[in-house]
N, C-alpha and C positions, 0 to 999 in steps of 0.2 A: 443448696439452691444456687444457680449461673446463672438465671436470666429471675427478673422480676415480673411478675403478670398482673396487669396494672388495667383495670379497670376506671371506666370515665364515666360518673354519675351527676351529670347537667353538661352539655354540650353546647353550650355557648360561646360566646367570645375569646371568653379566657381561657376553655377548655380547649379552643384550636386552637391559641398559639403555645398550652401545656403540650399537645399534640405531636405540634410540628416539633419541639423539642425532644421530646420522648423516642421519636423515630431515627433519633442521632444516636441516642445511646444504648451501645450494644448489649447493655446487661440488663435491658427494658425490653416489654414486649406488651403494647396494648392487645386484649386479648378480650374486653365485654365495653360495650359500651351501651347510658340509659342515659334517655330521655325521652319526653311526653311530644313531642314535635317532630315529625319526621323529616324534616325542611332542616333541622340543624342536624339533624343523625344523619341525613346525606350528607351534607356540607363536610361535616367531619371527615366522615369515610374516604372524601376525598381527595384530604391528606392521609390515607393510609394502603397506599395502591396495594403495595406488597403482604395487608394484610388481612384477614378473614374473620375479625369478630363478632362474637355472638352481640345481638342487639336486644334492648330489653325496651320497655316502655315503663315497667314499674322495679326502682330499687332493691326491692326484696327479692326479687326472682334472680336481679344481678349478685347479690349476697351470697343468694345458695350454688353459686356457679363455682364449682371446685378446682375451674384454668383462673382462678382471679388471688391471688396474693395480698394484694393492695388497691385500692382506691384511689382516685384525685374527685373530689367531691369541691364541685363548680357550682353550687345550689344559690338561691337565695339565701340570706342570713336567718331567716326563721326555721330556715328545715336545718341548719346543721347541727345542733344537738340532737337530733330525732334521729337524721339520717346516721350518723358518728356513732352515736350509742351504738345502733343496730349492725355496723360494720365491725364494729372494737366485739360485740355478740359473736359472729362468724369466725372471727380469729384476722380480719384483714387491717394490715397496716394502714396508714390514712396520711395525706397530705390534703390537708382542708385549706379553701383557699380563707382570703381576709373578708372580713373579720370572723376569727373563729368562734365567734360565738358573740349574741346580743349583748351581755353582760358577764360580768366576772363570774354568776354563777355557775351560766351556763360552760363559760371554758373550763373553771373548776371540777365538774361534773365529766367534760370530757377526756381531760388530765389525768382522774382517777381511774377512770376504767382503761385506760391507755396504761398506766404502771399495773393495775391489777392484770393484766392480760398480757405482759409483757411484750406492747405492740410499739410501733415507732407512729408517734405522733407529729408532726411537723406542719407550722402555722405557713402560709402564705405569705410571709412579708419580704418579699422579691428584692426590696430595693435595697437590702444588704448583701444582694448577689450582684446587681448593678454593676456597673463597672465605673462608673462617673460617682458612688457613695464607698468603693473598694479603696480607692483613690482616694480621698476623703480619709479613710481609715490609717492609709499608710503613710500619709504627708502629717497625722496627728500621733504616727508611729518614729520620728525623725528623732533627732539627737535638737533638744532647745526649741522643740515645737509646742511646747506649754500643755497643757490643759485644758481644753474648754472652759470659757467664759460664761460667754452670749453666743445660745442658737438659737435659729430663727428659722422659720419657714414661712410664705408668703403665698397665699394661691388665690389666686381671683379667675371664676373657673366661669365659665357656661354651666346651662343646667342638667342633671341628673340624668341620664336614660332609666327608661324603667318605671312604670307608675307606681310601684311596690315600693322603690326608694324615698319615697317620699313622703312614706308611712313611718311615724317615730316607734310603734310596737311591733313593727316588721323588720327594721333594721336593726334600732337599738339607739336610735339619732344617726345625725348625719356626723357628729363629731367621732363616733363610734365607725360608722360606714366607708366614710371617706379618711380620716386622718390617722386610723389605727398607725398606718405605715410611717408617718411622721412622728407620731410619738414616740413609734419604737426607733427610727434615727435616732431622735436626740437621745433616749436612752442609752442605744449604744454607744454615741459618739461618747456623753459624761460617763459614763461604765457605773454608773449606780441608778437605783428606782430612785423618783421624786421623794419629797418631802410633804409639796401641799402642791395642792391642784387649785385655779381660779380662773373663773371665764366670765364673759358676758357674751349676750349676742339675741337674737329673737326672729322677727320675722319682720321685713323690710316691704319686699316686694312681694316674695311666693309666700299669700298669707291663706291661713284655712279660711274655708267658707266664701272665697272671693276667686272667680276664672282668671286662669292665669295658661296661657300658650308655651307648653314648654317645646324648645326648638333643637333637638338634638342630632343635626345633619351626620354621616350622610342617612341614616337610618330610619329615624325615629321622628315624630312630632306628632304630639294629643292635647290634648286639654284635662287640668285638674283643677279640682274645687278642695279639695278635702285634706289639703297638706299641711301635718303635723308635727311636720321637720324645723328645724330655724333654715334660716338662707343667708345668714351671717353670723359669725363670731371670733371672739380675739380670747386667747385663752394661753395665762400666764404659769408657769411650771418652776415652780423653788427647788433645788437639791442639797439635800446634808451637806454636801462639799462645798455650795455657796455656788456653782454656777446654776443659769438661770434658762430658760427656755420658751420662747413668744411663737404663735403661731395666729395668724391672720386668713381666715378663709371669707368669703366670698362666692354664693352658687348661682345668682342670677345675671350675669353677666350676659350682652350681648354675643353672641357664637364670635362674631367679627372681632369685638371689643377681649376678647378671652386671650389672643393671638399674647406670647409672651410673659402671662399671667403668672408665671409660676420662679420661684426664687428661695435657694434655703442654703444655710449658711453659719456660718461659727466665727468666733474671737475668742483668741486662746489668752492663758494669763501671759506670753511671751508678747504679747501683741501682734500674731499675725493672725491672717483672714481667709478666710478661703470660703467661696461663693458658685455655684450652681445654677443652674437652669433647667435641669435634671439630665442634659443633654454635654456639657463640656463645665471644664474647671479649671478658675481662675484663682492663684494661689498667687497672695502677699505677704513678704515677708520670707519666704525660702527661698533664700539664696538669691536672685534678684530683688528686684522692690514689686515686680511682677510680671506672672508669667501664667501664659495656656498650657495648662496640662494635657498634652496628646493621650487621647483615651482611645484604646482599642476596642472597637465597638462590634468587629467580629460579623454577630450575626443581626445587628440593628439590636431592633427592638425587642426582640426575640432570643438573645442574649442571657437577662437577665433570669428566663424561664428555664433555660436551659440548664444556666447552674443551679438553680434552686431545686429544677428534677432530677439532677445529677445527685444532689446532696440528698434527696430523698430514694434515689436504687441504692446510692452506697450506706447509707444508714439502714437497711433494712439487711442491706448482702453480708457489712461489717457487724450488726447486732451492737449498733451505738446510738446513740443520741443526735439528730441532727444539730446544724447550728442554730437553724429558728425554730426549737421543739415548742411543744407547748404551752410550758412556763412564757418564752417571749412572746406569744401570741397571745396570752393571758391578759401579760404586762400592758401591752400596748392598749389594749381593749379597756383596761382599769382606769387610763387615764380619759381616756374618751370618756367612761361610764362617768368619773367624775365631774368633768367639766360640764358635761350634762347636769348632773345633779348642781352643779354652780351656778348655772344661769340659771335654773329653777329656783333657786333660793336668791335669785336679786344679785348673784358676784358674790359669795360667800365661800372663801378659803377652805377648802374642805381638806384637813390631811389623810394620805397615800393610806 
């Protein structure tokens, strides 16, 4: 195999800027694309001037398409065990985006058909391809750069797009939904799983059974009654090695009031620091007392998607394991499931 034929099953957002990625790399070739919406099957198509793919409106038909190798499966969280199963069936690779699945079960489930099928499975968690968390990695890769301590992440967001997000049996929770990708930092950053998992958190403002105007510019704005999500939690993470990990979310923020919201960050056992905004990085203690890390940001935003589909043609070309196979899409997702289960039970410490 020289080129990968790389099928796009949900055409949304995320799916055009996989897209626009995808069309950089010469050993990639989108070659089917599905979705139920023909307003996003246009949209897509055109970023792909120089290309000709078949279009489907139902998954299964895209499955039996024999120009299709691999997958990027852009679904909502409730179809990707259904949809995954059915592709790992066909014999096609998969990069599923986050979270890969509602609960641990479910990634479990799609782990095992991924080694029985000898197929490359690969999670979504983009933000270890970043360039602003690579950085991160290699200032905690220094000579007297310590260990991780205390990581944090901090996000106090605006609310949800999407009326499905807001459903706890459709997502998996929002701790599940939104934070997979910060679990799995701090995992990486400490380089072992948790020990115990503990959160609180409930429903402040977005409560069930009470209207609530969700305002999600430039796009989106409806009204929900029936939200079974929390809209706040703080959720505490212990590891065997003794460092520790805090995360602070926040989903009903004013649009306006969101501006800045977002902050995540480490203290090593040397005592230096180094802090984010997911956008540039500020390192203390290296070598100055501090300093802006110049980040190459290449292709913007679009950056981070790039290297994550790179690692997903060459993982399939080389017959390896990606960096975010799986197991780490697993990982992240288990901590979520827990904290969930924590504020259910009142803050009760649940171990890994």
């Amino acid at each position: 195999m020289s080129r990968v034929k790389i099928g796009i099953i949900g055409c949304g957002d995320m799916a055009k800027v996989h897209a626009a990625g995808l069309v950089q790399i010469e050993e990639a070739e989108i070659t089917a694309l599905c979705d139920t919406s023909n307003d996003r099957l246009e949209a897509i198509k055109k970023l792909l001037p120089q290309a000709t793919p078949a279009v489907y409106s139902d998954y299964r038909e895209l499955l039996l398409d024999k120009n299709v190798d691999a997958v990027l499966v852009a679904l909502p969280n409730f179809l990707h065990l259904e949809v995954g199963l059915a592709a790992f069936e066909h014999g096609k690779h998969i990069l599923m985006e986050k979270p890969m699945g509602r609960n641990t079960e479910e990634c479990d489930a799609l782990i095992c058909m991924a080694e029985e099928k000898g197929l490359v499975l690969q999670s979504g968690m983009l933000l270890r391809y970043a360039p602003v968390y690579k950085a991160i990695e290699e200032h905690l890769a220094m000579p007297g750069a310590g260990e991780p301590s205390i990581a944090w992440v901090n996000e106090f967001r605006a609310n949800f797009p999407h009326k499905w997000r807001y459903s706890q049996s459709l997502t998996g929770g929002a701790l599940v939904e939104k934070c997979c990708h910060h679990f799995d930092l701090f995992n990486w950053w400490v380089g072992e799983l948790p020990e115990s998992v503990m959160a609180t958190g409930g429903q402040n403002v977005i409560k069930n059974r009470q209207p609530y105007h969700v305002y999600c510019p430039p796009t989106e704005e409806f009204e929900i009654d029936d939200a079974t999500i929390i809209d706040h939690a703080a959720v505490s993470i212990n590891y065997p090695g003794g460092a520790k990990a805090n995360l602070l979310l926040s989903l009903h923020l004013d649009f306006d009031a969101s501006a800045d919201g977002y902050e995540a960050g480490l203290v090593t056992t040397t005592g230096k620091r180094l802090v984010t905004n997911g956008q540039h990085l500020t390192a203390y203690g290296f070598g100055d007392a501090k300093h802006a890390v110049e980040i190459d940001t290449g292709q913007g935003k679009d950056l981070p998607l790039l290297g994550e589909d790179r690692e997903f043609v060459q993982s399939i070309l080389l017959g390896r394991k990606p960096f975010t196979d799986g197991k780490v899409g697993r990982d992240s997702v288990r901590v979520g499931e827990l904290a969930e289960l924590s504020i259910a039970k009142g803050g009760e410490k649940i171990p890994f």
